[in-house]
C-alpha positions in Angstrom: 36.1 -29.7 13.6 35.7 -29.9 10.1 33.2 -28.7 7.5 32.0 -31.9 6.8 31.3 -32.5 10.8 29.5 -29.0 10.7 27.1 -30.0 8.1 26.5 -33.8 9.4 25.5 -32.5 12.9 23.1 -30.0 10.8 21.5 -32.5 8.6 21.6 -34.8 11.8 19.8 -31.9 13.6 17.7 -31.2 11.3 16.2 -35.0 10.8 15.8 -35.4 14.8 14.1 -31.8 15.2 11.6 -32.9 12.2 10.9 -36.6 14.0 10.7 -34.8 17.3 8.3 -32.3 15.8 6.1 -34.7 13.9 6.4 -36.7 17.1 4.6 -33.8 19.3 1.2 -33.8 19.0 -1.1 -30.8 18.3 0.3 -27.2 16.6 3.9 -25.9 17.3 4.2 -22.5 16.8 8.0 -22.0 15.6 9.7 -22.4 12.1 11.7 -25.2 11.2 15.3 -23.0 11.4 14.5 -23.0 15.0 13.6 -26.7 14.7 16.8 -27.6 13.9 18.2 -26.1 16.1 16.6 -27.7 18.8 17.6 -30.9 16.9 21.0 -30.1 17.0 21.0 -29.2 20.6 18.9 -32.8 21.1 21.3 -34.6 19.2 24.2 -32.9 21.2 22.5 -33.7 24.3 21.9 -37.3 23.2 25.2 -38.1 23.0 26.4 -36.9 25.6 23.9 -38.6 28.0 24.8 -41.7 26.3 28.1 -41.5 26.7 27.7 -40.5 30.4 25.6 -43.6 31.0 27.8 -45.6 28.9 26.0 -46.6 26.0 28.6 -48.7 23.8 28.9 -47.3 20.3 28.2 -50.1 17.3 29.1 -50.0 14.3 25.4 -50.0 13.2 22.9 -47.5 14.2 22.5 -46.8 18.3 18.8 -47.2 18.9 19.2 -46.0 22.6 21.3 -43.0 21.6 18.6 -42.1 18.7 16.1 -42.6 21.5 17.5 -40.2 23.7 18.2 -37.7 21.1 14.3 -37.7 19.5 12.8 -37.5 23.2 14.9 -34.7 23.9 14.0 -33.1 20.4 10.4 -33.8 21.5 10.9 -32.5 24.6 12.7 -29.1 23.1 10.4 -28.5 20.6 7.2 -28.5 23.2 9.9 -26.2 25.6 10.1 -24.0 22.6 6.7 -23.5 21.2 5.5 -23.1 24.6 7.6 -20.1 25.3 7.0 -18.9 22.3 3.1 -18.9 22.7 3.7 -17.9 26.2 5.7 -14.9 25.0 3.4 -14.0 22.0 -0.1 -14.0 23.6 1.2 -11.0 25.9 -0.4 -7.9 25.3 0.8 -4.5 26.7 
């Protein structure tokens, strides 16, 4: 793994999170560090669903692996700011 992959699956990550984020309707109540992160998971996740079912690689862009990938983002970033609401309207 080099640095170049490192910072490719962050800017990767960082581009699905946002789509997935823009994607989910109504407030989301976390920061867009954690955004990416979610994206990078999402994007991790894609691929290796796609790969699983055995989605051919092209030389162009996969549309069904960027599916995946932003509908798992979408997915992460309600799972997030859910919790996060969950776990911040607690009072003691």
């Amino acid at each position: 793994m080099t640095i170049q992959s490192i910072l490719g699956a962050i800017v990767i990550g960082a581009v699905i999170g946002a789509v997935g984020r823009l994607l989910l309707p109504g407030r989301q109540a976390i920061g867009w560090i954690l955004t990416v992160v979610v994206g990078i998971v999402a994007a991790l996740l894609g691929t290796l669903i796609a790969q699983v079912l055995g989605v051919e690689t092209t030389p162009g862009i996969d549309w069904i692996e960027l599916v995946m990938q932003v509908v798992l983002a979408i997915v992460g970033v309600g799972l997030v700011a859910g919790l996060r609401r969950g776990s911040g309207s607690r009072s003691i």
